[in-house]
N, C-alpha and C positions, 0 to 999 in steps of 0.2 A: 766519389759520389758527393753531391750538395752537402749533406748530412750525415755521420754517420749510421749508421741504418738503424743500430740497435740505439742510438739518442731518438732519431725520429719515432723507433716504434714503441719506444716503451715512456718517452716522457712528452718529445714534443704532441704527438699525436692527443694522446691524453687530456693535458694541459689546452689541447686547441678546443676538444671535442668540449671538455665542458664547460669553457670557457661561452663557447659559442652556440651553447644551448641553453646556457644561464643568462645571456643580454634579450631584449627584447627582441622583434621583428628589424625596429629600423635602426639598431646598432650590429646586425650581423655581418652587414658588408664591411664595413668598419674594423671589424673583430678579425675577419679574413683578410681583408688587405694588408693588416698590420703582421699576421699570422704569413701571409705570403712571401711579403719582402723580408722578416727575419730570413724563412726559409733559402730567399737567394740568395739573401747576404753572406748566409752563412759560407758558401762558396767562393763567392763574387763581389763582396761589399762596394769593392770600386767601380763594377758595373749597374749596380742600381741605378747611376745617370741613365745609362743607354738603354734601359728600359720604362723610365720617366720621360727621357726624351721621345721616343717613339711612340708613349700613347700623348703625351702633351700635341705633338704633329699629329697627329690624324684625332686627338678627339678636338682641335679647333679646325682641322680642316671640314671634321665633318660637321661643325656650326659655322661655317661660312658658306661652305656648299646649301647648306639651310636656309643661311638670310639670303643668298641670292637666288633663290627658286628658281625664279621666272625666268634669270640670264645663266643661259648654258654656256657658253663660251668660260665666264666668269667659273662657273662650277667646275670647267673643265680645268681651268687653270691649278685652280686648289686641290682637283685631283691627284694631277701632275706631280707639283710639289710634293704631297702625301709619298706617292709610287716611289719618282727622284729619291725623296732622303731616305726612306726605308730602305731600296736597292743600294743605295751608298752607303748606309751605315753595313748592311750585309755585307759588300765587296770589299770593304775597306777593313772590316775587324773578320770576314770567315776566309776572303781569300787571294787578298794583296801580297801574304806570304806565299802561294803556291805562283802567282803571277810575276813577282819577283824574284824568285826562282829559276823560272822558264826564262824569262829575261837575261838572266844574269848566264846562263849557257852562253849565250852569243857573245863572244870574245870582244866587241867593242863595250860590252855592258858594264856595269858595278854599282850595280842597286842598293844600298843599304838597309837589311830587313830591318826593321821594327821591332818585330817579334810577338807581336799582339798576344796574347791569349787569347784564344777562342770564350766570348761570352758564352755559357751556358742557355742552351735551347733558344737562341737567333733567332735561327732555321722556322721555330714554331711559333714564338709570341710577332715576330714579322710578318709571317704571312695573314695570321689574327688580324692584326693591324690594317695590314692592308687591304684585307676581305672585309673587315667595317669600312673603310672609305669605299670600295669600290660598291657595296653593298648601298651608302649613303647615295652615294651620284647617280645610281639607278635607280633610286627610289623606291629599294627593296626593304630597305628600313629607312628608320625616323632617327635621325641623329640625337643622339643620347647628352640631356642637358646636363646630368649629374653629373660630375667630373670623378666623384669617388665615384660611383657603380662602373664607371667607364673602368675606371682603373684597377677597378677588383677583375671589371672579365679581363682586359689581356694578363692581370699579376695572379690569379687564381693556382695556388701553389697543387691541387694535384696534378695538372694537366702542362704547367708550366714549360717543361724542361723535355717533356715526352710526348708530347699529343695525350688525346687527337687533338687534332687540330680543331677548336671550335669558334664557330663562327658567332658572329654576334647575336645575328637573327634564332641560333640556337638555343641561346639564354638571354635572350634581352629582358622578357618578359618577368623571367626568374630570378633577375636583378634588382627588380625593383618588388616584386611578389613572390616568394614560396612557400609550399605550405610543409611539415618535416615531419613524415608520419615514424608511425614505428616501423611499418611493413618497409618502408623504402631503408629505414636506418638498418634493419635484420636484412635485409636483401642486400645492400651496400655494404654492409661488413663482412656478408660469404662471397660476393663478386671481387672483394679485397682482399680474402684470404686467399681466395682462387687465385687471383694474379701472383700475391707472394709466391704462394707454393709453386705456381709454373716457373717464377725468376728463380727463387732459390733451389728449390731440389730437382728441376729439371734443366732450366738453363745453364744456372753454374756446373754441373756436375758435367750434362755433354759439353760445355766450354773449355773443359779440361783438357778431354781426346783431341778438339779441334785444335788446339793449344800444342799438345805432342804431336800433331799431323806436319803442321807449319813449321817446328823447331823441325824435322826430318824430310822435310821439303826435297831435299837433293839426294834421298835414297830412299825413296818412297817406293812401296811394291804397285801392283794395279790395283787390287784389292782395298789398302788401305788408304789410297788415294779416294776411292771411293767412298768410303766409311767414312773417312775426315770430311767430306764434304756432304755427306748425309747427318754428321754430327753437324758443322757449323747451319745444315738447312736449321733443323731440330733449336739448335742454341739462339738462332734470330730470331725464331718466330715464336718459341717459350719467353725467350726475354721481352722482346720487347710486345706482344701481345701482352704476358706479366705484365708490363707496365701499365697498359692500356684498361685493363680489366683494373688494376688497384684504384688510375684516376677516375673511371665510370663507378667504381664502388664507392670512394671517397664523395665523388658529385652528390651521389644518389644520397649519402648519409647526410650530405652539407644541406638537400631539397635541389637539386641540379641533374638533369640530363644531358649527359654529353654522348653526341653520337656515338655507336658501335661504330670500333677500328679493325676488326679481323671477324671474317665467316671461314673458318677452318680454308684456309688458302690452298693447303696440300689435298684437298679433295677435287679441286676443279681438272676441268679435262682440255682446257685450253690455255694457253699464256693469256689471251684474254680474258677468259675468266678467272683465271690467279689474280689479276688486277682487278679485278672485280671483288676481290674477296681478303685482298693483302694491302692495310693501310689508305682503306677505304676514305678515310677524310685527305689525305694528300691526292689520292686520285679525282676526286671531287671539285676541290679544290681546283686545281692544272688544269679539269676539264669547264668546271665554271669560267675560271680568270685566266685562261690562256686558250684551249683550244677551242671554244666555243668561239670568242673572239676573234680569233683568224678568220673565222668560220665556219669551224668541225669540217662535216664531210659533205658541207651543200656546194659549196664551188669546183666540184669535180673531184677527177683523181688523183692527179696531178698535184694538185692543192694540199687534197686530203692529207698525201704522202707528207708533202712538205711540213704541213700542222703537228704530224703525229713525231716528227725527227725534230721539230724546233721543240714540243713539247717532252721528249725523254730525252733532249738532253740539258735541256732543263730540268728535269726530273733527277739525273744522274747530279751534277753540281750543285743538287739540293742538298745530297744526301753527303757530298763531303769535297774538301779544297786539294783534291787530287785527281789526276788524270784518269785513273785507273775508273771512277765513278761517271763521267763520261764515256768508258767503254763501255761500261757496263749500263750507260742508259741506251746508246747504240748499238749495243746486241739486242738489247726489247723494244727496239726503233724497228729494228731489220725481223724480228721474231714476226712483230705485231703488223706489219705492213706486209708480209709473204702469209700470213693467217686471211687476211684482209681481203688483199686481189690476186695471190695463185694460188694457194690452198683451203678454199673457204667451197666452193664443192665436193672436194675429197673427203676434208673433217668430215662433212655431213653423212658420207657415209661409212665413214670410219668406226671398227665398233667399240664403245663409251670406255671399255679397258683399256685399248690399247693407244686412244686417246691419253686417257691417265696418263698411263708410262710414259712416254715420249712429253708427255708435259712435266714430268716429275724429272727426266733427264735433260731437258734444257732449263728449268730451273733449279740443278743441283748444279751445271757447268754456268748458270749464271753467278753463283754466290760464292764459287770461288774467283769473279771476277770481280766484285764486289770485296770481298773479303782480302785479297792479297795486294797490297799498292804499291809493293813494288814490280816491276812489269818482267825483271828475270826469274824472280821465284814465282811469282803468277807461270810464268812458259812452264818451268819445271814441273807444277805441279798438273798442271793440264797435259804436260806429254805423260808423265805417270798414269794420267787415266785415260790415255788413248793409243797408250802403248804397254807391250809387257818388257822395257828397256831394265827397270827395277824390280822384274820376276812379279809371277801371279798374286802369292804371297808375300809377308816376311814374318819376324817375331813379334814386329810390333802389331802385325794385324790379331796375330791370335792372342797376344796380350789386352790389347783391346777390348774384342769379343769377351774374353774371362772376366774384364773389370767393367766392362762400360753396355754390356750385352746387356743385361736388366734395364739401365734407364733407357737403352734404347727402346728398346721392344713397347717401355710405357709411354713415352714420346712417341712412336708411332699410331700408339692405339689410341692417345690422347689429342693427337691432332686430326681427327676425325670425329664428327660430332655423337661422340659417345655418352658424356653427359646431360644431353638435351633428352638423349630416348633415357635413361638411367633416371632423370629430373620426371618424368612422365611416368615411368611405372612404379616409381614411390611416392605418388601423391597423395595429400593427406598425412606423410609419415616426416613432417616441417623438422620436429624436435629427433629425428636419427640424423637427417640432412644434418643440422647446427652443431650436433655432437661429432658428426664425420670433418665438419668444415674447422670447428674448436679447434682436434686433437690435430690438422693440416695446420694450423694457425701455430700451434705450441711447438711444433717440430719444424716448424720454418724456425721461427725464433730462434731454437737451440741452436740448429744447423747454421744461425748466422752468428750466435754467440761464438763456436769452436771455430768458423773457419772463416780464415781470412779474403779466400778466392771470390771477389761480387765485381764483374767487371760489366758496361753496361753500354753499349756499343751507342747508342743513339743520345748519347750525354754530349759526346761530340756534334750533332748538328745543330 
């Protein structure tokens, strides 16, 4: 991680919060910018260029695209430019090593890696970037003169490394205006507590099983194939919604709204509506600045197809500099396109259950396509669960069930919106909520004092 977890939660955070409620109005971006880039430094120090670099390119591209209004061609150019170097810096630092790689198979080849490090969160402050220029050229916003407010939205430390993804026109207005009541700061510290607790005592703990599932890869029963990939569903979408809820909790404390990134994903009854409902600002995004552009689904079928396979797999080699993550956008290529134009009468009368299931068992054999990069233990572990080659059982599964049986059961009943009806029938009852969300808050903490397992999957994009 950036930081270690218990320096972030018990000093840096502190040190920022009052830091940053003791300066006026027009020194808070200030306060946070400086507060931000510690935060990446802390990991990355010698990447702070490559993130200075990409908003210096697109916050002049989007004051040229400005002064030339009237001449489009001209606008166009500096678009260009903008797109060019953020694509280039992306290909060249997330995935010149997996292309040099491929390369070097071919018996004429001998490519010499680099070996780059992955900058921390690319994947996220690039596309920011380039959703303000593209945003600029369509005259969806005003190109932002301030150069620090520029540089507080793409460097804004809770959202930095993890989504969502926010867009400029999301916070433009709150960059240069917010107002920081108490209600938003108490509502932002239980939506931050709520994420902790989902990353720590639910994520980390099923990341464990998922952990012992993959190290037993080549002798996995049927059973426990399935449970390991019911565990790692459980561990993505704890973690990294965890994360998602801490940065909207932190916004909200800072005076900031950043869009909602997950509507409970495991409750949808189509793979289209799991994308509806799973990492909502990347889907947004791809559909804003990629498939709409092609032209979505007004130029036929044909087309359509083509949009929806250029757009996942791009979606897939978003998500990481390995092969494995393009199969895995080509499975929800081919999912999403048979939903589309062969099965899209049937769904309809298919009844709402049995929808569910069959959407919850192509997104559990999705994630362990996702999850496994290398492509012999990926087979192995997908014939274990389509065959009984390693028996119905084994000891690992009933070990499992005895240790990991409880956080499942609350990971199930937690990824369903149980909170929301729970939030509604204690209304009025603010000060039990804040004492229930406190004593989640204190046993995160401890839980991260004792143990050392906090692994965080989307650090890498």
């Amino acid at each position: 991680m950036v930081f270690s977890s218990i320096i972030f939660l018990i000093f840096f955070l502190p040190a920022f919060f009052i830091l940053y409620y003791a300066v006026p109005a027009k020194a808070k971006n200030a306060i946070l910018l400086l507060a931000s880039l510690i935060f990446y430094a802390w990991g990355e120090p010698k990447y702070i260029i490559l993130l200075v670099i990409s908003s210096v390119v697109d916050y002049i591209n989007g004051r040229m695209m400005e002064k030339f209004d009237g001449k489009d061609k001209i606008r166009k150019i500096f678009l260009v430019i903008s797109v060019v170097i953020n694509l280039s810096l992306l290909a060249v630092f997330k995935y010149s090593g997996l292309f040099i790689e491929t390369l070097n198979r071919i018996p004429s080849f001998n490519i010499p890696d680099p070996g780059l490090p992955l900058p921390i969160g690319i994947s996220f402050f690039t596309f920011q970037t380039m959703s303000y220029s593209i945003d600029v050229y369509r005259r969806e916003v005003k190109a932002e003169h301030n150069f620090l407010n520029y540089m507080t939205y793409v460097s804004m430390f809770p959202q930095l490394i993890a989504g969502p993804i926010v867009r400029y026109k999301d916070v433009g207005k709150e960059l240069s205006s917010r107002k920081i009541t108490f209600e938003n700061v108490t509502s932002g510290f239980i939506r931050f507590g709520m994420g902790l607790f989902k990353k720590v005592l639910i994520a980390n703990g099923i990341g464990q099983l998922w952990d012992c599932c993959l190290e037993s890869v080549s002798s996995l029963s049927f059973a426990t194939a399935w449970l390991g990939a019911a565990a790692f569903s459980f561990k993505i979408y704890f973690d990294f919604s965890g994360y998602s809820d801490m940065a909207i909790g932190l916004g909200k404390m800072m005076g900031f709204d950043y869009p909602e990134n997950f509507n409970y994903p495991y409750t949808a009854d189509s793979v289209t509506d799991f994308w509806r409902r799973w990492h909502i600002t990347l889907s947004s995004w791809f559909k804003s600045y990629v498939y709409i552009p092609l032209g979505g689904s007004r130029k036929g079928d044909l087309r359509t197809v083509f949009n929806l396979a250029v757009v996942w797999a791009l979606t897939g080699f978003w998500h990481g500099a390995s092969w494995n993550y393009l199969l895995w956008g080509a499975f929800f290529a081919v999912i999403l396109i048979l939903e589309k134009f062969v099965f899209a009468k049937l769904l309809s009368k298919t009844p709402s259950a049995l929808k569910h299931i069959i959407t919850l068992f192509l997104i559990l054999v999705s994630w362990v396509i996702f999850a496994v990069e290398d492509f012999s233990s990926m087979g192995l572990y997908l014939k274990s669960m389509f065959s009984f080659s390693g028996g119905i059982t084994d000891p690992l599964f009933i070990y499992s069930l005895r240790n990991y049986g409880l956080i499942l059961a609350v990971a199930a009943v937690l990824s369903m919106p149980v909170y929301p009806l729970l939030r509604k029938k204690i209304r009025g009852l603010e000060w039990a909520k804040c004492i229930v969300f406190a004593l989640l808050f204190i046993i995160s903490v401890v839980y991260l004092v004792k143990n050392t397992y906090n692994p965080f999957l989307y650090f890498r994009f």
